[in-house]
VEXPA-420197 format. One record per residue: residue number from 1; z, x, y of N, C-alpha, C in turn; residue in three letters. Coordinates in steps of 0.05 Angstrom, whole numbers. Layout:
% VEXPA-420197
> NUM, Z, X, Y, Z, X, Y, Z, X, Y, ALA .
...
This chain:
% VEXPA-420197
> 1, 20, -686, -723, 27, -662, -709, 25, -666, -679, UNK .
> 2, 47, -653, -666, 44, -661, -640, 18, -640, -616, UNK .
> 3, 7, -655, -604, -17, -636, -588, -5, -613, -579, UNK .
> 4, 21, -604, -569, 27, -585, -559, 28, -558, -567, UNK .
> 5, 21, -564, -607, 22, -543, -623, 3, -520, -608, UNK .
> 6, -13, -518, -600, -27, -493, -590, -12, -484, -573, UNK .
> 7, 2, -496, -551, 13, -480, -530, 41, -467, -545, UNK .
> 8, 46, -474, -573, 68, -452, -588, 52, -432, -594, UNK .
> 9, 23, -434, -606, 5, -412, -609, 8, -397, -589, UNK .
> 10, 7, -395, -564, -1, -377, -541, 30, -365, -542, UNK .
> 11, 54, -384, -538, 76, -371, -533, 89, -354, -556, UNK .
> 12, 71, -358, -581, 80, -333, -602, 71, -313, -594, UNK .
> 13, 42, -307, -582, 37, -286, -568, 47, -259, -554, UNK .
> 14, 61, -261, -561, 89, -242, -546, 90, -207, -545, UNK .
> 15, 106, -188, -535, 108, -164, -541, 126, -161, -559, UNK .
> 16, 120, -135, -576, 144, -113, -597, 137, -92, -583, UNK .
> 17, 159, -82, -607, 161, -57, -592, 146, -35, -597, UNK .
> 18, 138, -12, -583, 116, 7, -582, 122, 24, -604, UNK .
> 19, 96, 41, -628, 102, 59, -643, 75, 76, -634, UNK .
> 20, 78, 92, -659, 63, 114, -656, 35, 105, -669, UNK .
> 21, 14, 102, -659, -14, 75, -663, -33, 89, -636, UNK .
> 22, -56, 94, -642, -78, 99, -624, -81, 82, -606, UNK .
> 23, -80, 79, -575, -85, 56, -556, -104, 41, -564, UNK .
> 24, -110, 17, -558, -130, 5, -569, -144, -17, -539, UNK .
> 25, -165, -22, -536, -183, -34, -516, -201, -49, -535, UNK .
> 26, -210, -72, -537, -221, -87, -545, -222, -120, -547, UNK .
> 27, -231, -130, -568, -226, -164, -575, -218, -168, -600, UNK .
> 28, -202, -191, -593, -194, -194, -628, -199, -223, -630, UNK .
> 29, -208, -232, -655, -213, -259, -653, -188, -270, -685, UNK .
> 30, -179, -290, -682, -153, -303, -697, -161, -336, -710, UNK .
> 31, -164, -337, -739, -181, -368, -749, -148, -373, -746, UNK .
> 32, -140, -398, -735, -108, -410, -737, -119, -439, -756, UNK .
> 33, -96, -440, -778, -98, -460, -795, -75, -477, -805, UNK .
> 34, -70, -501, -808, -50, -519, -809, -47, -523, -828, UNK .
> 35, -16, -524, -842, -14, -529, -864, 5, -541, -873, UNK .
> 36, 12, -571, -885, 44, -589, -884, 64, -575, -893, UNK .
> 37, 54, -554, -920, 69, -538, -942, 59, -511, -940, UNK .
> 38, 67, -482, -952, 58, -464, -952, 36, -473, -985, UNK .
> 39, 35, -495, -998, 18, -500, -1024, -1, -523, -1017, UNK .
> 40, 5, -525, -992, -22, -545, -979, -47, -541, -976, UNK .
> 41, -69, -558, -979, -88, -553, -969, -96, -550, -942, UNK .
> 42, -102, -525, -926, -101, -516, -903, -119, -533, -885, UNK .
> 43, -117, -543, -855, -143, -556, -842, -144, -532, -821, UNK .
> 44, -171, -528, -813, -173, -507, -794, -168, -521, -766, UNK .
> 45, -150, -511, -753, -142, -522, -727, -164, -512, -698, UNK .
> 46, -166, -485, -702, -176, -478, -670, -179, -439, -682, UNK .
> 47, -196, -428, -661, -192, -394, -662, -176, -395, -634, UNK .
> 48, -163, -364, -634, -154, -354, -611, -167, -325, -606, UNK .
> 49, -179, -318, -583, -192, -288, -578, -166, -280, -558, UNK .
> 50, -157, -259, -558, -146, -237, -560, -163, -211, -538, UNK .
> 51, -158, -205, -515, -175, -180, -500, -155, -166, -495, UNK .
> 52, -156, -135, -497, -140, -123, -482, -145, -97, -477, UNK .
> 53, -129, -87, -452, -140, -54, -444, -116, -31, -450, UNK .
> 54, -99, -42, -469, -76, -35, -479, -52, -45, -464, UNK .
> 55, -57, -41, -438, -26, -51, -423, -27, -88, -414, UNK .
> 56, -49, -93, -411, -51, -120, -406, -63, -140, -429, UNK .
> 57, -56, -155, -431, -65, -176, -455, -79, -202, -445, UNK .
> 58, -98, -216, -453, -111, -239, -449, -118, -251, -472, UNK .
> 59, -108, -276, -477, -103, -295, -501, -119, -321, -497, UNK .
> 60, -134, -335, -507, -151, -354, -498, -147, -372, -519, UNK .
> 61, -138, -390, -520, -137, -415, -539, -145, -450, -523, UNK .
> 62, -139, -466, -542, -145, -494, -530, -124, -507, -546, UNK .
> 63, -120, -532, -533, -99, -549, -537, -112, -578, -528, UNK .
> 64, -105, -598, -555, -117, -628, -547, -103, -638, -522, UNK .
> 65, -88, -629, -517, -80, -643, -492, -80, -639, -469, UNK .
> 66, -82, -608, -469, -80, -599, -440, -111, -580, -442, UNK .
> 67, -125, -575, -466, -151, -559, -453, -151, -537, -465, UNK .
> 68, -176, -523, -449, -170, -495, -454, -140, -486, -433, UNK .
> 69, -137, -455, -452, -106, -453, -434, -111, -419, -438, UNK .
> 70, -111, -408, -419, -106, -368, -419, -66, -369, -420, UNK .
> 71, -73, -338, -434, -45, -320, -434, -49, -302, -419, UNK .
> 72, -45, -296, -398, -42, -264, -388, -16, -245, -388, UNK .
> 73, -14, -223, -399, 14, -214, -403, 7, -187, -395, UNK .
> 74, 30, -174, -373, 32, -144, -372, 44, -130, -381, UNK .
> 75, 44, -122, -417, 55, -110, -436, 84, -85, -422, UNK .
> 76, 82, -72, -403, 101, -59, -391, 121, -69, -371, UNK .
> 77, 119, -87, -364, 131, -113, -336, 146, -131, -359, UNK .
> 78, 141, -134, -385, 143, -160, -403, 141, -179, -384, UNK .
> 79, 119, -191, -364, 122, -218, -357, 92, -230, -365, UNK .
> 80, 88, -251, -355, 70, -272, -369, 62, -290, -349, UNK .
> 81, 32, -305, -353, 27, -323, -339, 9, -341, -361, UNK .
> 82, 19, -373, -353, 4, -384, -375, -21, -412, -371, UNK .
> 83, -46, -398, -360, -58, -421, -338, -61, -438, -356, UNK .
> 84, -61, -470, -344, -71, -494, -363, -72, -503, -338, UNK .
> 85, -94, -526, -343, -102, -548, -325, -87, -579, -341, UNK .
> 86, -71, -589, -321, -60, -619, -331, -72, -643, -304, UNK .
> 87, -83, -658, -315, -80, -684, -303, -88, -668, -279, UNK .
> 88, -121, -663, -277, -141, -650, -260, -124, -627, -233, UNK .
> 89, -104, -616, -244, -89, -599, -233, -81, -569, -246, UNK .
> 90, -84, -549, -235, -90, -526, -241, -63, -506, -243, UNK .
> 91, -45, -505, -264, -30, -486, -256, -23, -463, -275, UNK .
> 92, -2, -438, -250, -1, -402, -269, 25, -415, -274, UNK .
> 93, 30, -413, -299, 58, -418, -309, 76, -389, -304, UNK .
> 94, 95, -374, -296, 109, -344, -292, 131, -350, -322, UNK .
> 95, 135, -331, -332, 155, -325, -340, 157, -301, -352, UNK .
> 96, 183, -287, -355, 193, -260, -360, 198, -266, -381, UNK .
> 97, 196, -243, -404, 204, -237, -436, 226, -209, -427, UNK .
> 98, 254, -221, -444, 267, -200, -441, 266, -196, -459, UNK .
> 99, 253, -171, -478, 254, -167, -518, 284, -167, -521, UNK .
> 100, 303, -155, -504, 325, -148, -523, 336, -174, -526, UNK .
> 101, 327, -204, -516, 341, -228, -533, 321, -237, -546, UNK .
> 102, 308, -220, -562, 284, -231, -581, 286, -217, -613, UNK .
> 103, 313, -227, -618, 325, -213, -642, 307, -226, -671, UNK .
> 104, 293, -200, -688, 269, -219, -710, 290, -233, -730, UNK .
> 105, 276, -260, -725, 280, -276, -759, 273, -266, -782, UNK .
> 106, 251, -247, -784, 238, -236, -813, 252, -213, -820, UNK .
> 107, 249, -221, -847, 260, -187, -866, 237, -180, -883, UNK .
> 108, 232, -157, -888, 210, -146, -903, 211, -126, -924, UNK .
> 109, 200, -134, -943, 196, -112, -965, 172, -111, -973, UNK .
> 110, 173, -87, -979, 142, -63, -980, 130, -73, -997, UNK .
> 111, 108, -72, -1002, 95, -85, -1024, 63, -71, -1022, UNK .
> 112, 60, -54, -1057, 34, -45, -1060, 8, -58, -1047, UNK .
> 113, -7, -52, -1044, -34, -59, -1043, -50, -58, -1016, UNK .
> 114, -73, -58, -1011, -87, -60, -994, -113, -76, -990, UNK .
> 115, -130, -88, -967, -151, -93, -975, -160, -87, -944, UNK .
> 116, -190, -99, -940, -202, -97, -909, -203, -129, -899, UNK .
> 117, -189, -126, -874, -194, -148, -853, -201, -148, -834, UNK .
> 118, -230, -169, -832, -244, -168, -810, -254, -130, -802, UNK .
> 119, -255, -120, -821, -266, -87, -829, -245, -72, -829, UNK .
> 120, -226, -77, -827, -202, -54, -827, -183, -56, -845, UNK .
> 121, -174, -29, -856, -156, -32, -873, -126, -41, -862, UNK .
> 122, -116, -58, -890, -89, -79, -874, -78, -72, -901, UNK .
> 123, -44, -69, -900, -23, -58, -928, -16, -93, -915, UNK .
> 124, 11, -89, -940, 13, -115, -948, 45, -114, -950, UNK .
> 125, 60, -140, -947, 89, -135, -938, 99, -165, -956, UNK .
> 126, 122, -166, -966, 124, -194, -972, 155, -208, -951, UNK .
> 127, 143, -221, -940, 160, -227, -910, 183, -257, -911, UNK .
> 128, 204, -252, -908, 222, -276, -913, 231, -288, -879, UNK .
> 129, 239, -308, -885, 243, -315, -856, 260, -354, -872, UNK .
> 130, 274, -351, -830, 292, -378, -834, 266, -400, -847, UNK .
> 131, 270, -415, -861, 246, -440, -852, 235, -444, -876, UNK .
> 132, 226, -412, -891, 208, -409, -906, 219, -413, -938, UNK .
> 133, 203, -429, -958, 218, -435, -981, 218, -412, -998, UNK .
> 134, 205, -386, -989, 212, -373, -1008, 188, -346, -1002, UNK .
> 135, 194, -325, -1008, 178, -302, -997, 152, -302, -994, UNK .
> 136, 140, -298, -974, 106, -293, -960, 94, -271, -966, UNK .
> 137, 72, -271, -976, 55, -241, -968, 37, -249, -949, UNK .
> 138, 46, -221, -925, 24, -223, -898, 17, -201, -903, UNK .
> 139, 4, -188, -883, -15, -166, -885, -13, -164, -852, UNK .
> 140, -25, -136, -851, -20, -112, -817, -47, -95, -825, UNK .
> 141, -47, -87, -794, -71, -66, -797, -44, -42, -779, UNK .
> 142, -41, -19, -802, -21, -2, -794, -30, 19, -773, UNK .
> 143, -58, 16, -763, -64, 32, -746, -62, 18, -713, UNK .
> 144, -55, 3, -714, -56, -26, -693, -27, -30, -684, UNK .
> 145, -21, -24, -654, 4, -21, -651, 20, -55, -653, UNK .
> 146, 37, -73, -658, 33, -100, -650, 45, -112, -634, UNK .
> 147, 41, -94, -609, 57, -97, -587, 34, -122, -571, UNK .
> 148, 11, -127, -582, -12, -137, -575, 0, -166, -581, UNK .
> 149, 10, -175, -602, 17, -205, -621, 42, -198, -637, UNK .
> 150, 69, -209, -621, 85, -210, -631, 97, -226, -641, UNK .
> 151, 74, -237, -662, 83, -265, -675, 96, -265, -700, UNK .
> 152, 98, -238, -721, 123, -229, -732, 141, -211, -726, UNK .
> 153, 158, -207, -709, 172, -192, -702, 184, -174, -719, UNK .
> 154, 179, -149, -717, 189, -132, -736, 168, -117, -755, UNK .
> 155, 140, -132, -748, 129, -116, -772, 108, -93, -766, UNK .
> 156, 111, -74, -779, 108, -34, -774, 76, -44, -755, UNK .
> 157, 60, -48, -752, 36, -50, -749, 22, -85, -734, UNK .
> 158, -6, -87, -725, -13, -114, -721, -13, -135, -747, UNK .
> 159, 0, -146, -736, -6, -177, -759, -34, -187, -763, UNK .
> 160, -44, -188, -792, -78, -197, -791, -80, -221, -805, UNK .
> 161, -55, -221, -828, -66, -253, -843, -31, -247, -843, UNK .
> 162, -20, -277, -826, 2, -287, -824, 3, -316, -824, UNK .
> 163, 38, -319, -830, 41, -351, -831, 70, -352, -811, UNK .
> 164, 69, -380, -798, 98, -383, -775, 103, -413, -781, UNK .
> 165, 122, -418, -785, 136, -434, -792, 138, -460, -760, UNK .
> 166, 138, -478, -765, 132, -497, -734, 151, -522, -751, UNK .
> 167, 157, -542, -724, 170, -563, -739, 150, -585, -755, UNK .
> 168, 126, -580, -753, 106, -600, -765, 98, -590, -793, UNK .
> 169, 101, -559, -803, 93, -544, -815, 96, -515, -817, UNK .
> 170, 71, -503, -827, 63, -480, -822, 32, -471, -808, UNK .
> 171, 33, -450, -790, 1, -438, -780, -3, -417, -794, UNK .
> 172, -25, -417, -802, -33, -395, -825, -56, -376, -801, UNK .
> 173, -48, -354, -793, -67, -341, -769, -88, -318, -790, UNK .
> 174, -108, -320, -789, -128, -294, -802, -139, -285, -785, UNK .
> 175, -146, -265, -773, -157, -239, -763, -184, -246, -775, UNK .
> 176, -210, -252, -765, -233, -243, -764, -248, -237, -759, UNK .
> 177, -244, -218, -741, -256, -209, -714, -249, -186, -696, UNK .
> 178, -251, -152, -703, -234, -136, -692, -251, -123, -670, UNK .
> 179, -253, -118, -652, -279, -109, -637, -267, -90, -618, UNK .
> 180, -275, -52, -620, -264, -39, -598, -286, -36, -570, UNK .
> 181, -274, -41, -553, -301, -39, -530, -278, -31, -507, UNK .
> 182, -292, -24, -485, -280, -33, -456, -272, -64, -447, UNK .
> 183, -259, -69, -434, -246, -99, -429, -250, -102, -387, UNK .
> 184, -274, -123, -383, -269, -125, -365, -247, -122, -346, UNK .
> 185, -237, -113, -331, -205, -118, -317, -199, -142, -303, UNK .
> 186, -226, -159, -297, -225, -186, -280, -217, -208, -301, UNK .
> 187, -213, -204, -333, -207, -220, -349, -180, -221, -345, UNK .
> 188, -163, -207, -336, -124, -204, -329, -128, -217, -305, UNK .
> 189, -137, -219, -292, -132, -235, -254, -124, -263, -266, UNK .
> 190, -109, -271, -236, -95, -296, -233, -119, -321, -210, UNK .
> 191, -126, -334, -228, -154, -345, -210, -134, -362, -187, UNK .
> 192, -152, -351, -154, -144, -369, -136, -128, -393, -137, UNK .
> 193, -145, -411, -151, -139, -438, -145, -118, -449, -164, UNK .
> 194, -102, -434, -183, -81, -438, -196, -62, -434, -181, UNK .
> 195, -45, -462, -184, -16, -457, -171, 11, -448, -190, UNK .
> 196, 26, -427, -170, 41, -404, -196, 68, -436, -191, UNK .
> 197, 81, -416, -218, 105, -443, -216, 113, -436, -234, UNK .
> 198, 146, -441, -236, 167, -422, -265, 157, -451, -274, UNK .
> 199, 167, -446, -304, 162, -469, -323, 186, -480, -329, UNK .
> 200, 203, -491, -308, 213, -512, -301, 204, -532, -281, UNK .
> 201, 197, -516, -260, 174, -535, -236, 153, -544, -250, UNK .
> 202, 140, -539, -276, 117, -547, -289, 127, -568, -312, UNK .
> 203, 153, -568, -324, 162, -594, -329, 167, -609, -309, UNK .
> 204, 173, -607, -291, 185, -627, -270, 152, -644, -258, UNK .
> 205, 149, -634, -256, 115, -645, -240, 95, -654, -263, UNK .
> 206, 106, -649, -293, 92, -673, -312, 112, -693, -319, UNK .
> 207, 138, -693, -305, 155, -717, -304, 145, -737, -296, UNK .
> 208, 144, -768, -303, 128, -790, -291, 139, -787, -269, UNK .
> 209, 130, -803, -241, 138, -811, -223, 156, -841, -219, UNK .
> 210, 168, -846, -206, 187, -874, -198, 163, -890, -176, UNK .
């Protein structure tokens, strides 16, 4: 698997669109797990925590290659910043999400049942998509808007136990960790010493040199 797999973790991260769901302020913590087949035996890869004050999002993961790495996103702006440190250099990655070219791959049908994740109740969907050999059951917490993790697009509520299809595999994401609190606001800032830069200037400057 190639190291860069986490930094697709962060960029699934994304916005949907807003429903009718209680604001929410808190932490969410995410077990991410690797899998060759959806009948594989799973290896646990890494967690991702999740902060937010409803309009702003903060995503924290790590990647073997480049580190730890933040998401910061201003859910109303749809834009994004994505700090990583490369090759003892510090940079804010910028980029804009326009949703309306973020047309979903998944189709969904309803499907009985319920259980608790990470303490909250989550219904259950069985979810098809390009990639996939054949229909998924994921699970949502329907009180959870998932404008927070738009890593299935399309589905009524937050995603809590999902699977995404990658070219190495599949990531199996579980929810275990739902926590409502206040959210620092200094957790969204853009630290000084990061240099901003579209993420083409940030390919270009991990281009070797001549």
């Amino acid at each position: 698997m190639k190291n860069s797999f986490l930094i697709f973790c962060l960029f699934a991260c994304l916005s949907a669109s807003a429903q009718q769901t209680k604001p929410f302020s808190g932490r969410l913590i995410y077990r991410i797990e690797f899998l060759n087949s959806l009948d594989s035996v799973p290896v646990v890869q890494s967690r991702t925590k999740i902060y937010t004050n409803d309009t702003l999002v903060r995503v924290e993961s790590e990647s073997p290659q480049f580190g730890p790495q933040v998401l910061i996103k201003h859910l109303q702006l749809q834009k994004y910043y994505l700090l990583l440190e490369y090759d003892s250099r510090k940079y804010a990655i910028q980029h804009h999400v326009d949703k309306d070219t973020l047309p979903s791959k998944y189709t969904f049908k309803k499907k009985w049942g319920s259980k608790k994740i990470a303490g909250q109740k989550a219904k259950c969907m069985l979810v098809s998509a390009t990639g996939f050999p054949r229909p998924v059951k994921m699970w949502y917490l329907p009180s959870v808007s998932p404008k927070f993790l738009d890593a299935v697009k399309g589905m009524p509520g937050l995603p809590a136990d999902y699977y995404i299809r990658t070219e190495d595999g599949f990531l199996h994401y579980v929810l275990e960790s739902f926590e409502r609190a206040e959210v620092n606001k200094d957790l969204f800032g853009l630290p000084s010493d990061f240099k901003k830069v579209s993420f083409d200037e940030f390919l270009e400057e991990m281009m070797p040199k001549d």
